[in-house]
C-alpha positions as CSV (number, residue, x, y, z in Angstrom):
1,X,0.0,0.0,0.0
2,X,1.2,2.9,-0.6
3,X,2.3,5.6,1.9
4,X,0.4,9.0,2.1
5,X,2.8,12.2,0.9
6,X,3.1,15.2,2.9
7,X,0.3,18.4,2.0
8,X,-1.0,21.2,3.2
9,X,-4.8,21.8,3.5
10,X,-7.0,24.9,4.4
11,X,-10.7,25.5,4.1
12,X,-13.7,23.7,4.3
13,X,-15.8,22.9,0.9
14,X,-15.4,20.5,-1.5
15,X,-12.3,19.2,-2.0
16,X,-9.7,20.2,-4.9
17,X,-6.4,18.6,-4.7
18,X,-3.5,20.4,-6.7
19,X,-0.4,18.4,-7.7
20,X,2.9,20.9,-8.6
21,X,5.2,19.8,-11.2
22,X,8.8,18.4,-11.4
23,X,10.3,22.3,-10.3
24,X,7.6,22.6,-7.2
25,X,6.1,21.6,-4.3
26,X,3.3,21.9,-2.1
27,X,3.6,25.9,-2.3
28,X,3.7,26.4,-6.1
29,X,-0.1,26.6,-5.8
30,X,-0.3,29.0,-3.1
31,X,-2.4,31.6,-5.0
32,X,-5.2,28.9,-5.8
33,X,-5.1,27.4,-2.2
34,X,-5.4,30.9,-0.3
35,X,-8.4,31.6,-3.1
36,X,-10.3,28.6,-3.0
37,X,-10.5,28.4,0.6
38,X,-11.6,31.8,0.9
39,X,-14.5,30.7,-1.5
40,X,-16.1,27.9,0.1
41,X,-13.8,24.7,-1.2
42,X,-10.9,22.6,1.0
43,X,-7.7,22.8,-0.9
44,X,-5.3,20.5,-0.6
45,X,-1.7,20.8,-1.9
46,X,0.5,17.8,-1.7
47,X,4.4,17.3,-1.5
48,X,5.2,14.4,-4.2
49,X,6.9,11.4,-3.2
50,X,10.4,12.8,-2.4
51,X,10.0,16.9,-2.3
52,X,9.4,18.5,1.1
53,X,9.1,16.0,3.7
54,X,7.4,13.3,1.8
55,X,9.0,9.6,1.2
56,X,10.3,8.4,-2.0
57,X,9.3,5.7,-4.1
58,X,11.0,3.0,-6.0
59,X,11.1,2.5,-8.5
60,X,10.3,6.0,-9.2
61,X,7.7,6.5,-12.1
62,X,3.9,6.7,-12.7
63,X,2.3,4.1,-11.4
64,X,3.7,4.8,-7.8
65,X,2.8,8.3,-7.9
66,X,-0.9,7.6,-9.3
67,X,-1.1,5.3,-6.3
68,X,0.5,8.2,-3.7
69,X,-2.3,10.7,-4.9
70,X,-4.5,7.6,-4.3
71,X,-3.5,6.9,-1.2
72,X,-4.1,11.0,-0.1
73,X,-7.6,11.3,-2.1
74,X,-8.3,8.2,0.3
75,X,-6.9,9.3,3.6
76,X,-8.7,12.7,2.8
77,X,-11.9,11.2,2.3
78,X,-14.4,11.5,5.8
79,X,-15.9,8.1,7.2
80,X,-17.9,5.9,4.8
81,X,-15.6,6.1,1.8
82,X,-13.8,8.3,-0.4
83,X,-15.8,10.9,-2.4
84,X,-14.4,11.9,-5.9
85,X,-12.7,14.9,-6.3
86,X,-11.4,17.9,-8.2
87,X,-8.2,17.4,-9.4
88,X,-5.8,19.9,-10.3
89,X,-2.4,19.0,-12.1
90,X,0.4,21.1,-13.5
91,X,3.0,19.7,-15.5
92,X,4.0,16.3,-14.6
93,X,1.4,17.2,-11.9
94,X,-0.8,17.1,-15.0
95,X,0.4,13.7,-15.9
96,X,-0.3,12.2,-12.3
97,X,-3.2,13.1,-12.9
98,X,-4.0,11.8,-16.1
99,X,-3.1,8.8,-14.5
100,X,-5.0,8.6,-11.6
101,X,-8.1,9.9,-13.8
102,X,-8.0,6.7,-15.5
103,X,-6.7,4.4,-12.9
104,X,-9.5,5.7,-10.4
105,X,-12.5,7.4,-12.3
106,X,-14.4,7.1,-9.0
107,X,-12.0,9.5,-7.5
108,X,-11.9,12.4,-9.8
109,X,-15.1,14.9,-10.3
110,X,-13.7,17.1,-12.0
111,X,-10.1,17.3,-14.1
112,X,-7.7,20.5,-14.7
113,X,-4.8,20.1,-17.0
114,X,-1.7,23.3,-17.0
115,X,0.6,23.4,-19.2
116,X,1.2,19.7,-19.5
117,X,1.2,17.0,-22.2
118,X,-0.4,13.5,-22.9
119,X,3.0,12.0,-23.5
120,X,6.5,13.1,-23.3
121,X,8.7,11.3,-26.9
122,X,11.9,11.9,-28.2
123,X,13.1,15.3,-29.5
124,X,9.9,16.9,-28.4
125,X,9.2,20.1,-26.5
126,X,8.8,18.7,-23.4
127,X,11.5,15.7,-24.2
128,X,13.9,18.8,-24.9
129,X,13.1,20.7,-21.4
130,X,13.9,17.5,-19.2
131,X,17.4,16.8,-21.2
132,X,18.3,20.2,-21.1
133,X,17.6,20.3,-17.3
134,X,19.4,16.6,-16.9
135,X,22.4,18.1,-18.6
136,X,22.8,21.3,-16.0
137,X,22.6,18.3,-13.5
138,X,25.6,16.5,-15.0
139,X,27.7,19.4,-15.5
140,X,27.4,19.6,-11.3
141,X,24.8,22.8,-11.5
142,X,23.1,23.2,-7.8
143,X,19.4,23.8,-8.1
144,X,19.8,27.7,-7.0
145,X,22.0,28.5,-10.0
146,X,19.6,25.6,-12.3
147,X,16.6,28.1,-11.0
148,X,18.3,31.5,-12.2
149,X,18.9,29.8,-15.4
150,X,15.6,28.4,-16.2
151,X,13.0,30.5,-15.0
152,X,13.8,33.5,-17.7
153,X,13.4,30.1,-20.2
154,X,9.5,29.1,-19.1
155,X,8.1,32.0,-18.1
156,X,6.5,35.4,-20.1
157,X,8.2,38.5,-19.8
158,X,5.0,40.0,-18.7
159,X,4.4,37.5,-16.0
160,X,3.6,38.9,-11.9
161,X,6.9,39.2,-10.7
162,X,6.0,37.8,-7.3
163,X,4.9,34.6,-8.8
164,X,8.4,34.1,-10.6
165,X,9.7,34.7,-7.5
166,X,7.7,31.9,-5.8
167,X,8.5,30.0,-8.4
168,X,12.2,30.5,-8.1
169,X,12.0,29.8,-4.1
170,X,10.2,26.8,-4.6
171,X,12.4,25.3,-7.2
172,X,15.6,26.1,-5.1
173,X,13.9,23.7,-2.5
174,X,13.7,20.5,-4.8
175,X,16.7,17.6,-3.7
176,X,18.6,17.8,-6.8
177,X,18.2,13.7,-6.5
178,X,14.6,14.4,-6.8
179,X,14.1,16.7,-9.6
180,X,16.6,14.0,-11.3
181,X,14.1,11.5,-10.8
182,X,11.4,13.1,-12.2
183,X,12.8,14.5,-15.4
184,X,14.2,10.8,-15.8
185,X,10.4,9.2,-15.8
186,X,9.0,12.2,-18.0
187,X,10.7,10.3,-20.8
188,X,8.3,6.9,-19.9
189,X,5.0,8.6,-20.5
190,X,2.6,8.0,-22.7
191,X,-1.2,8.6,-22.8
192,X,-2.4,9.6,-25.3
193,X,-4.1,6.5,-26.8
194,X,-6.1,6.6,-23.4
195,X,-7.3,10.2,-23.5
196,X,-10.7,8.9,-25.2
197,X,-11.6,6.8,-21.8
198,X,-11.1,10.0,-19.0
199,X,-15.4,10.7,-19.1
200,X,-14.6,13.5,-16.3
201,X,-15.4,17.0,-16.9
202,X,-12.2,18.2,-18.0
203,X,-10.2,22.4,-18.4
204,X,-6.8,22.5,-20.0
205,X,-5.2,25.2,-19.4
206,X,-2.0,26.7,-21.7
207,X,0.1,29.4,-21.0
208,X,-0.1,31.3,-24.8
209,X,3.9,31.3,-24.3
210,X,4.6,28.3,-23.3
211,X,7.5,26.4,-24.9
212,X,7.5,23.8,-23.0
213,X,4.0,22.4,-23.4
214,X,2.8,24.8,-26.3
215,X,-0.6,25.5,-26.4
216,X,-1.5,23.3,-29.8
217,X,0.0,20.3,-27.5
218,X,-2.9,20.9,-24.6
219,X,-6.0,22.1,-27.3
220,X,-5.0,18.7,-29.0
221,X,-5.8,17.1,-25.6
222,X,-8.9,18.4,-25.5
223,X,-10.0,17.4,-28.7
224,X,-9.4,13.7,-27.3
225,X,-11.0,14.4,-24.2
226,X,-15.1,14.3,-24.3
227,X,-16.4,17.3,-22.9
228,X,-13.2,18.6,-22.4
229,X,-12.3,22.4,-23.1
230,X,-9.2,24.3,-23.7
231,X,-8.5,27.8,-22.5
232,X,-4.9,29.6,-23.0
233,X,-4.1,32.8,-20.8
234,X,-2.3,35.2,-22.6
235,X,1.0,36.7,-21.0
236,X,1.7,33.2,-19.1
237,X,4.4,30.5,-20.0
238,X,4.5,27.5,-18.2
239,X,3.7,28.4,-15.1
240,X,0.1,30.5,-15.8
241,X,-1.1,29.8,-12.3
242,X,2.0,31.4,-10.9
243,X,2.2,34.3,-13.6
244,X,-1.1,35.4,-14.0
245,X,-2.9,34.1,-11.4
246,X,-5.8,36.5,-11.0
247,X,-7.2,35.3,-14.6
248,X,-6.1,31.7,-13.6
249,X,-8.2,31.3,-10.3
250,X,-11.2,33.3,-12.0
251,X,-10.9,30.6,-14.8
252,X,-10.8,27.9,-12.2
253,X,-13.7,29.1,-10.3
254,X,-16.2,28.9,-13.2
255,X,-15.3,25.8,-14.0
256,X,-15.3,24.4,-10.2
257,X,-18.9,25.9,-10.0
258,X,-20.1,25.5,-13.4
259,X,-18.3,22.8,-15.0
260,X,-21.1,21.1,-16.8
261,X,-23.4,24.2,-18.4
262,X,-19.4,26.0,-18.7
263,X,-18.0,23.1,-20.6
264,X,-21.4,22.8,-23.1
């Protein structure tokens, strides 16, 4: 069984779970937590297996994280079972949650996508990111001087400069082992065959600048996905919930509340 990760958690509501991507942690989705709670939901922000004070896995790839977001939707849930949730991915965030979406369809309510991808193959945007980051790891690069490096590289020049800072804090906090790790299983991802079976109401989300995971990359998604739409924020790379995050959470919101007319 697997072990439940570190998170944070504030509010009452229905519950929204946000998973951070390989460069985060539990506080890369500080704007949507404060926000949500404020509005009537729980949010829940989890440390994946090996940032913060959460345990590893081995061997380290999707399947074990699917079941470590599992095993926190589950110990989440009140007495008499868990109840299904929205979840909210970003990055390989995203991907988790892909995977648990279709490992676990009782579990999800609702689905959010950022700036993520259905699959990760050679000599792709995303395929490039994680080797270029690999390589800065090689040449002996800690994760202070990695972040000064690669945060001009993903986000817009128009982004809220508090929210690169964030970003840049949070980033400096990731085990260099760790962030190893998880640029090594990007490369082992593929879903996009499976896209056709997630039957949850579903928001992608691009950053209009995003070269990681371009916009085209996230509205093809969401021609896969039934009742799935796309939305990309203008003046955001790949971290929109962290550059423009007024537009973000007001995006969130209406779909939270609304999904089903919001989607139709």
């Amino acid at each position: 069984m697997a072990r439940v990760p570190t998170y944070s958690s504030l509010g009452a509501g229905p519950l929204v779970v946000l998973l951070h991507g390989a460069g985060g942690g539990f506080r890369s989705f500080a704007p949507q937590v404060e926000t949500l709670a404020s509005l009537g939901f729980r949010a829940v922000a989890w440390n994946m297996p090996g940032y913060g004070l959460s345990p590893p896995i081995e061997p380290y790839g999707f399947k074990g994280l699917a079941e470590s977001c599992i095993a926190l939707i589950e110990a989440l849930a009140p007495e008499g079972g868990a109840e299904p949730v929205a979840l909210v991915g970003h990055g390989l965030g995203g991907m988790v949650a892909q995977e648990v979406a279709l490992r676990r369809p009782d579990l999800v309510r609702q689905l959010v996508l950022v700036a993520t991808a259905a699959a990760v193959a050679p000599g792709d945007a995303y395929s490039r990111h994680a080797a270029q980051g690999l390589g800065w790891l090689d040449e002996g690069r800690d994760m202070t001087a990695i972040a000064e490096a690669l945060l001009p590289q993903l986000v817009s020049p128009r982004a809220l400069p508090a929210g690169v800072q964030l970003a840049r804090h949070v980033l400096t906090q990731v085990h260099a082992a760790t962030w190893r790790r998880a640029l090594q299983a990007l490369s082992g991802f593929d879903r996009r065959a499976a896209l056709g079976h997630i039957h949850v109401a579903t928001l992608l989300v691009a950053g209009a600048q995003d070269t990681v995971a371009p916009p085209a990359v996230l509205q093809g998604m969401a021609a896969a996905v039934s009742g799935a739409r796309c939305v990309s924020l203008a003046d955001a790379g790949h971290l929109p919930h962290l550059e423009r995050p007024d537009e973000f959470d007001e995006l969130l919101l209406e779909f939270l509340r609304h999904a089903r007319a919001w989607l139709h």
